[in-house]
C-alpha positions in Angstrom: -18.4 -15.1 -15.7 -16.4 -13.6 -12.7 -13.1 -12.2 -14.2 -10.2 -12.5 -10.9 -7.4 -10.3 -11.9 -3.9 -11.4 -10.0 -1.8 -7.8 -10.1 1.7 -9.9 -10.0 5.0 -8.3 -10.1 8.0 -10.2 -7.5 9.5 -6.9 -7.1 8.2 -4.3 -4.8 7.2 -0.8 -5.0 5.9 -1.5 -8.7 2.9 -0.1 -7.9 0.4 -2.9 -7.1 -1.9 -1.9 -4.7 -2.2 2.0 -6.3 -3.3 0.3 -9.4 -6.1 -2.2 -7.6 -7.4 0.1 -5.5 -8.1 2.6 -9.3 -8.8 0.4 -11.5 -11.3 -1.1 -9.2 -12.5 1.8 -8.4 -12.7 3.2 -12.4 -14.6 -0.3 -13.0 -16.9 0.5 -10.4 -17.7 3.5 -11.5 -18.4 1.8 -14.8 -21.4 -0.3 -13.3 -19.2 -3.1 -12.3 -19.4 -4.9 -8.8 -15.8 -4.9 -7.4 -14.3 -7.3 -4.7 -10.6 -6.0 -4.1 -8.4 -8.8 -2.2 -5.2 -7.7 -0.3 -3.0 -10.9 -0.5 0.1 -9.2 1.1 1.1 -9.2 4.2 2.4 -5.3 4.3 -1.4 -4.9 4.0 -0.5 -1.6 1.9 -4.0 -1.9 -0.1 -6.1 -2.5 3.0 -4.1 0.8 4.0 -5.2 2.9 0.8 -8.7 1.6 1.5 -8.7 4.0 5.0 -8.3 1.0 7.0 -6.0 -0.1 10.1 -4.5 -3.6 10.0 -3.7 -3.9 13.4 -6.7 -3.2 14.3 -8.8 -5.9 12.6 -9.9 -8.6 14.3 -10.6 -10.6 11.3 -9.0 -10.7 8.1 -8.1 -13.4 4.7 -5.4 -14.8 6.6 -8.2 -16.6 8.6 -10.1 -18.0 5.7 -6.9 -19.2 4.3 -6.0 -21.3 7.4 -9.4 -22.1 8.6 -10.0 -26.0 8.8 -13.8 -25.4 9.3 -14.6 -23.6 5.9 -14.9 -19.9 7.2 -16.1 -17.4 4.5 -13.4 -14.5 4.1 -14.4 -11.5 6.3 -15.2 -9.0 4.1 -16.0 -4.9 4.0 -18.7 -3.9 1.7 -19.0 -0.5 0.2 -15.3 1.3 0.6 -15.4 3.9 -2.1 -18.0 1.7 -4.1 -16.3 -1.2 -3.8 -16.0 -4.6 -1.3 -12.6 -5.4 0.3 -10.9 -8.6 2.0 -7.9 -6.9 4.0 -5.3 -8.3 5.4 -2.7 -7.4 8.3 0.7 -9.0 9.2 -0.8 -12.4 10.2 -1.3 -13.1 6.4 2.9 -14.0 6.8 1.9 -16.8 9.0 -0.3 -18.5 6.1 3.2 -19.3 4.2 4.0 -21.4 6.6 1.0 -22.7 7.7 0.0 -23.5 4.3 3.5 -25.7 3.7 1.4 -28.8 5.0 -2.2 -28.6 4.2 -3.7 -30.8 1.7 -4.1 -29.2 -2.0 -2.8 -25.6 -0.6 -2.2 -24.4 -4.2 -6.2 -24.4 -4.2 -7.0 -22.6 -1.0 -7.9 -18.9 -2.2 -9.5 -20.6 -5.2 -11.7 -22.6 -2.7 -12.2 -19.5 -0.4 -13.0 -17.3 -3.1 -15.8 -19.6 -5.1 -18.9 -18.9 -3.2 -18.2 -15.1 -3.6 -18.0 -15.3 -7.7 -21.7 -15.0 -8.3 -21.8 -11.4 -6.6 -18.9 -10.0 -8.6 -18.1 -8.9 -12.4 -14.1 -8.5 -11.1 -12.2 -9.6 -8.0 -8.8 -7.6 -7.8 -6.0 -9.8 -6.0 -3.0 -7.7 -5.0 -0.2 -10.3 -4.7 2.5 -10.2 -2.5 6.2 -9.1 -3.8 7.4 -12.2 -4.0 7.2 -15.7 -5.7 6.2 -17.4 -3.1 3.3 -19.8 -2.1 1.1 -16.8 -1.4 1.5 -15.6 -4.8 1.5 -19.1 -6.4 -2.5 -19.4 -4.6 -3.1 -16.6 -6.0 -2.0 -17.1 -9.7 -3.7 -20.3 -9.8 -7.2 -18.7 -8.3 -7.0 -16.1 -11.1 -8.6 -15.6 -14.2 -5.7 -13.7 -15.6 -2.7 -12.2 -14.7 -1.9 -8.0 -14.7 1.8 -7.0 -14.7 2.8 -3.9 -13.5 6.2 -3.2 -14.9 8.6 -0.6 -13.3 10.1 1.4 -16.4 13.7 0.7 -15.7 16.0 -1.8 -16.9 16.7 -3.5 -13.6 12.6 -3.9 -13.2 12.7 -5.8 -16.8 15.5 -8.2 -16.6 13.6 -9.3 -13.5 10.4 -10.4 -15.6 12.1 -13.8 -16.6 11.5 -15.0 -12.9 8.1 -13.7 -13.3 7.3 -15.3 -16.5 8.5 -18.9 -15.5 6.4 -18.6 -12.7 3.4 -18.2 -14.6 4.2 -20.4 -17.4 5.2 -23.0 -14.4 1.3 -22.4 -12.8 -0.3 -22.6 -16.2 1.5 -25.5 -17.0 -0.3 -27.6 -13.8 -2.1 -25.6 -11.4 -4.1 -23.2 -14.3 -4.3 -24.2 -17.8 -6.8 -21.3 -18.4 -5.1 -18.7 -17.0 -4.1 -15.8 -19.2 -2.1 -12.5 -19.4 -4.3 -9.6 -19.1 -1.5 -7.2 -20.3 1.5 -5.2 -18.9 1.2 -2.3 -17.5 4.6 0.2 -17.5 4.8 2.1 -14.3 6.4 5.2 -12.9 7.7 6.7 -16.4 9.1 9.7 -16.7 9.0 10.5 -21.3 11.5 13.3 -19.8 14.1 10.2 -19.1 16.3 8.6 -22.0 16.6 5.5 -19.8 12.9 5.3 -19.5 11.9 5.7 -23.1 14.0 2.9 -23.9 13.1 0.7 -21.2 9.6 1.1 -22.6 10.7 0.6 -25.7 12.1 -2.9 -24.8 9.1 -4.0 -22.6 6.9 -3.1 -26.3 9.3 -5.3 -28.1 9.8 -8.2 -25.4 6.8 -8.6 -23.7 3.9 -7.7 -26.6 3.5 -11.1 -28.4 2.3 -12.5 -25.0 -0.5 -9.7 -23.9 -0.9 -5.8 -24.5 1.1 -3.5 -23.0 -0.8 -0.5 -21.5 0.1 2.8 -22.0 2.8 3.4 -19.3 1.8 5.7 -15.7 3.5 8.6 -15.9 5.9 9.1 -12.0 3.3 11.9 -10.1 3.0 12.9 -7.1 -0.8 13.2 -7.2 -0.6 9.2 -7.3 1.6 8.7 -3.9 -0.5 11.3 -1.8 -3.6 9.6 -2.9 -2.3 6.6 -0.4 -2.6 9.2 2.7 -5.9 10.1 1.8 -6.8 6.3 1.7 -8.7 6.9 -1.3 -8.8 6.4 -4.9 -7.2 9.0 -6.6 -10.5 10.4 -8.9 -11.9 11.2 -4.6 -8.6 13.0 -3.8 -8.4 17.1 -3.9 -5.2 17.0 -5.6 -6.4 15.0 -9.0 -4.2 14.1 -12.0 -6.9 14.7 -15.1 -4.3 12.6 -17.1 -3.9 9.6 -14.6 -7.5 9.6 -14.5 -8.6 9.2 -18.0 -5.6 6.7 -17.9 -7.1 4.6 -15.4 -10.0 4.4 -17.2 -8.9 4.1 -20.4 -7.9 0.7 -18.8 -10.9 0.0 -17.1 -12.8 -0.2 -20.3 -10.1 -2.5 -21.5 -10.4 -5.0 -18.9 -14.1 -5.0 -19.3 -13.6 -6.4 -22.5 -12.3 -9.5 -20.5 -16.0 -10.2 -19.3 
């Protein structure tokens, strides 16, 4: 069994992309074949992954929209692992989409004849709730949450949490919660220790919660190197064994 991983959070900057491009990367490493697929428009991930957006001629956006069944344009082998990138034309599919015939089922139909030559497929959604992320929910597996570690970041789950419940509820019955993961925590901050404490006492009778990524700056340069961070000069010993610490968790989902 495949196991496609949506990393789903409506807000931005909760650290998405940095946590598909590791963790695929750490899965990888364990053995694991890897498909990573950038679902948002910003095309941060296909970024990290040392490509250029504008520059590609093809990318998911025209697999999406295709009426003529075209496979997803793919690039194998980027630090171990396969990629479907996207650019700033992937904002045209929410649109485009509106009207097509079972559009909640278009990743899900683009994705199935690539599940036999992958263990995981890593979707980074979009930060929003929109019909990008919806597609992507219901072509899932599971669902990963990365969780800013401030109070705002939590009170903003409810939104989250009805969307899922609203996809499993129709679109997915099988879909699950892989776990939460807190982000950007700083055991130094007051504020931070007690968000975390709330997202353990909220959130933990529907999935784990992972131990929470510490706020580094190893993590953010990373990004310019469009690596993984384990490939970087400047590596965080403790983020690592983090990430993989993960890893082996989600492999328990196979």
């Amino acid at each position: 069994m495949t196991v496609v991983i949506s990393l789903f959070n409506q807000a931005g900057g909760v650290g998405k992309s940095t946590l598909t491009q590791n963790l695929g990367y750490h899965l990888s490493q364990r053995g694991h074949k890897v498909l990573l697929v950038d679902m948002d428009p910003q095309a941060s991930l296909t970024t990290f992954m040392g490509l250029e957006p504008a520059d590609l001629e093809k990318t998911l956006y025209d697999a999406l929209v295709s009426l003529e069944e075209e496979p997803i344009a793919l690039h194998s082998n980027l630090q171990g692992m396969d990629l479907a990138p996207a650019n700033i034309d992937l904002a045209n599919a929410e649109q485009e989409l509106i009207f097509a015939e079972l559009r909640e089922f278009r990743l899900k139909e683009v994705l199935a004849p690539l599940l036999p030559n992958y263990d995981f497929i890593l979707i980074d959604c979009p930060p929003s709730l929109g019909i990008l992320s919806q597609i992507s929910l219901v072509a899932s597996t599971h669902v990963l949450v990365p969780i800013q570690c401030q109070f705002k970041a939590l009170k903003g789950t409810d939104s989250l949490l009805k969307t899922v419940a609203r996809v499993q509820r129709k679109l997915n019955r099988t879909l699950k919660f892989a776990g939460f993961f807190p982000t950007m925590y700083s055991a130094s901050n007051s504020l931070d220790q007690r968000t975390l404490q709330s997202i353990s006492e909220q959130l933990s009778s529907l999935a784990p919660i992972f131990p929470p990524l510490p706020r580094a700056t190893a993590v953010a340069e990373a990004a310019e190197y469009g690596k993984p961070l384990a490939l970087c000069p400047n590596k965080n010993q403790v983020i690592l064994r983090l990430f993989d610490e993960i890893a082996q968790q989600l492999e328990c989902l196979l």
